[in-house]
DRENBA-884283 format. One record per atom (N, C-alpha, C): residue in three letters; x negated, y, z negated. Coordinates in steps of 0.1 Angstrom, whole numbers, plus 5000, padded with zeros to 4 digits. Atoms other than C-alpha are relative to their C-alpha. Example, Ala and Ser with C-alpha at 12.3 -4.5 7.8 and 13.67 -1.06 7.14 Angstrom:
2
ALA499149885000/ALA487749554922/ALA499150125000/SER500949895000/SER486349894929/SER500850114992/
***
This chain:
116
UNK500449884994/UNK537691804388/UNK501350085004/UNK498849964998/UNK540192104390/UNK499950015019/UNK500349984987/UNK541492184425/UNK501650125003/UNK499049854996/UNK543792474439/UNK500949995007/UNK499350034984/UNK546792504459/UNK501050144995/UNK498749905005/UNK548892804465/UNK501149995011/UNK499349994988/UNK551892904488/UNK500450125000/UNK499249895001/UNK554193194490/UNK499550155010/UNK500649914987/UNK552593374522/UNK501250055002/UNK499049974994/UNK555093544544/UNK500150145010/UNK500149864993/UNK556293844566/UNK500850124992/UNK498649895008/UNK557494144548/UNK499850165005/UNK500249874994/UNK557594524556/UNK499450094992/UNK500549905005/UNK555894774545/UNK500750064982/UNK499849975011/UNK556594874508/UNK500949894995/UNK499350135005/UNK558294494503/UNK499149964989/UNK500650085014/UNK556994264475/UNK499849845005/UNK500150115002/UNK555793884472/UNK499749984990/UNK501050055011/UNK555093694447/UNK499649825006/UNK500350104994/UNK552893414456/UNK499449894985/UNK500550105010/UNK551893094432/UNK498849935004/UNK501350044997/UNK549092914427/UNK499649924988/UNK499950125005/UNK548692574412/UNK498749984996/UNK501050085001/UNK545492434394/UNK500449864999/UNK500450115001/UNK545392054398/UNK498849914993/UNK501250095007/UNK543291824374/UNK500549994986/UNK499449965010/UNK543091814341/UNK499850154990/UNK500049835006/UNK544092134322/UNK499550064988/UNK501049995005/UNK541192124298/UNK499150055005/UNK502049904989/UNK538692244325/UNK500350075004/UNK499849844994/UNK540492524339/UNK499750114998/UNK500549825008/UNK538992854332/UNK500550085013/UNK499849894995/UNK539293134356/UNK500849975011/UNK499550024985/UNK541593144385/UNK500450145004/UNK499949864989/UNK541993414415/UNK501049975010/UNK499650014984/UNK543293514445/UNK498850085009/UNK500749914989/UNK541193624475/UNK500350005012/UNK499650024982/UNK541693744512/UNK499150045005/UNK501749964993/UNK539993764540/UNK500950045015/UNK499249964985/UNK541593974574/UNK499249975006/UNK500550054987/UNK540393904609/UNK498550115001/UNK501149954995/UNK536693994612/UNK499350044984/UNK500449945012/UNK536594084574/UNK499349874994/UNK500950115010/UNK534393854545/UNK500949994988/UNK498850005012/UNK536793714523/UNK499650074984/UNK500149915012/UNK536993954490/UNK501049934987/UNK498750035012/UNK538693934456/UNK501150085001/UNK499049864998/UNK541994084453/UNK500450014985/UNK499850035014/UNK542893974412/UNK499549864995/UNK500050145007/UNK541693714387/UNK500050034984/UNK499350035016/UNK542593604354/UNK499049894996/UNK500550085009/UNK540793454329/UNK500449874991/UNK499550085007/UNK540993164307/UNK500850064986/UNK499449935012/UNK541893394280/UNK500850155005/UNK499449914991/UNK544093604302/UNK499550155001/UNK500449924997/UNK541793874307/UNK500050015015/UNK499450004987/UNK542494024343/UNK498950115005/UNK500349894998/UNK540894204368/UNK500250005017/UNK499450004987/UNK541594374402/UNK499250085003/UNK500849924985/UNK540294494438/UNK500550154996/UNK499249824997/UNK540694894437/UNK500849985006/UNK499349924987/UNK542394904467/UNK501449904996/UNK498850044996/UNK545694674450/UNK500250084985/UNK499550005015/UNK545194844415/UNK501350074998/UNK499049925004/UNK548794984403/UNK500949935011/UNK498850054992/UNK550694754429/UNK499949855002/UNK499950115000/UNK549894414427/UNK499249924983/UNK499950075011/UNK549894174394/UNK499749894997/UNK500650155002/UNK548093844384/UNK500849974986/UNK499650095013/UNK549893614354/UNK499549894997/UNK500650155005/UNK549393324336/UNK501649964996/UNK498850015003/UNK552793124335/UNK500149874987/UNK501050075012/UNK551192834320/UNK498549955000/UNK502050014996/UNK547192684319/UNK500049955010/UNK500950064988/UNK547292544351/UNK501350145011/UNK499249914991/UNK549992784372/UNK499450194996/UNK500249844999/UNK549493184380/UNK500750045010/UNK499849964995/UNK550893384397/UNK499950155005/UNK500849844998/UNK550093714423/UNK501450104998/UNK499449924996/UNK552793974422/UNK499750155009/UNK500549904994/UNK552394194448/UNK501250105004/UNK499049875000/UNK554394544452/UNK499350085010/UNK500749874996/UNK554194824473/UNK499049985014/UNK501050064991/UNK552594644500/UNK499650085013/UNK500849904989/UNK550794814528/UNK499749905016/UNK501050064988/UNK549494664569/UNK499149954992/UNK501249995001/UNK546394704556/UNK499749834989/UNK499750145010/UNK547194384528/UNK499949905007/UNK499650124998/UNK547794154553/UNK498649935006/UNK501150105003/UNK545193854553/UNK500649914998/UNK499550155009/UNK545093514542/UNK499749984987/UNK500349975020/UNK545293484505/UNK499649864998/UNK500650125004/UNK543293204492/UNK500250004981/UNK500350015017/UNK543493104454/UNK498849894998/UNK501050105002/UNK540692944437/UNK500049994984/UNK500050065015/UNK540192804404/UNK499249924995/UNK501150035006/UNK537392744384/UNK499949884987/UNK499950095010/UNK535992454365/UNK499250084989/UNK500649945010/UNK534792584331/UNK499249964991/UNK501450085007/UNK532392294323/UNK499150025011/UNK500749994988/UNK531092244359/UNK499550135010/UNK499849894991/UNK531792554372/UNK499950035016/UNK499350064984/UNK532992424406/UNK500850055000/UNK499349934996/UNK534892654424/UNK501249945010/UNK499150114987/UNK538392464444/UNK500150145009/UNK498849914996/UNK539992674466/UNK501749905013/UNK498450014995/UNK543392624482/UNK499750005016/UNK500350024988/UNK544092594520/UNK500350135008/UNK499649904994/UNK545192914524/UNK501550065004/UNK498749934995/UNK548493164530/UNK500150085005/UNK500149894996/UNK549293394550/UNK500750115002/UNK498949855001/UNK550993764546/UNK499450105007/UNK500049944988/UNK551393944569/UNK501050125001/UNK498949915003/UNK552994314564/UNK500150145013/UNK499449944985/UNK554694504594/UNK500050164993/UNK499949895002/UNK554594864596/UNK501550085004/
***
C-alpha cells in the first residue's frame, strides 16, 4: 500500500519561494497520482497542484503562474512555490494515490506560513 510523506513547510515573506517535497512510500508500481492540498484555519482542505502518473498536471486558480508541481522520479515530487502571498499560508498535505486500489495516503502535514 502506497503512503505519503512530505516536509519543507516554513516561514517566508511575502513574494519568497519554497519548494516543498513529497515522498511516496510502497511499492513504485502502484503509484499513480500524487498532490498537494491545504487547508487554512476554518477553511476545508482544497487542492492546490497534482500530477499524474503520466505527468499530466493540474492547478488551484488561485496558485496558477506561481507555483509548480514535478515528477523527480515515480515515487518523489515536488511543489515549487513562487511569488507567495499571506493568503497561501495553510498546511500543505501531500497525498498519493494507489492506482490499483485507489487508496488515497496522505502525509502528516506542513506548515507555511507567509508574513506580510
Amino acid at each position: 500500500q502506497v503512503q505519503s510523506m512530505e516536509s519543507g513547510g516554513g516561514l517566508v515573506q511575502a513574494g519568497g519561494s519554497l519548494r516543498s517535497p513529497c515522498a511516496a512510500l510502497g511499492k513504485t508500481f502502484s503509484i499513480g497520482s500524487m498532490g498537494w492540498y491545504r487547508q487554512a484555519p476554518g477553511k476545508q482542505r482544497g487542492l492546490v497542484a497534482a500530477i499524474s502518473s503520466n505527468d499530466s498536471t493540474n492547478y488551484a486558480d488561485s496558485v496558477k503562474g506561481r507555483f509548480v508541481i514535478f515528477r523527480d522520479t515515480v515515487n518523489m515530487v515536488y511543489l515549487q512555490m513562487n511569488s507567495l502571498k499571506p493568503e497561501d499560508t495553510a498546511v500543505y498535505y501531500c497525498a498519493a494515490d494507489d492506482k490499483y486500489t485507489g487508496f488515497r495516503s496522505w502525509g502528516q502535514g506542513t506548515q507555511v506560513t507567509v508574513s506580510s
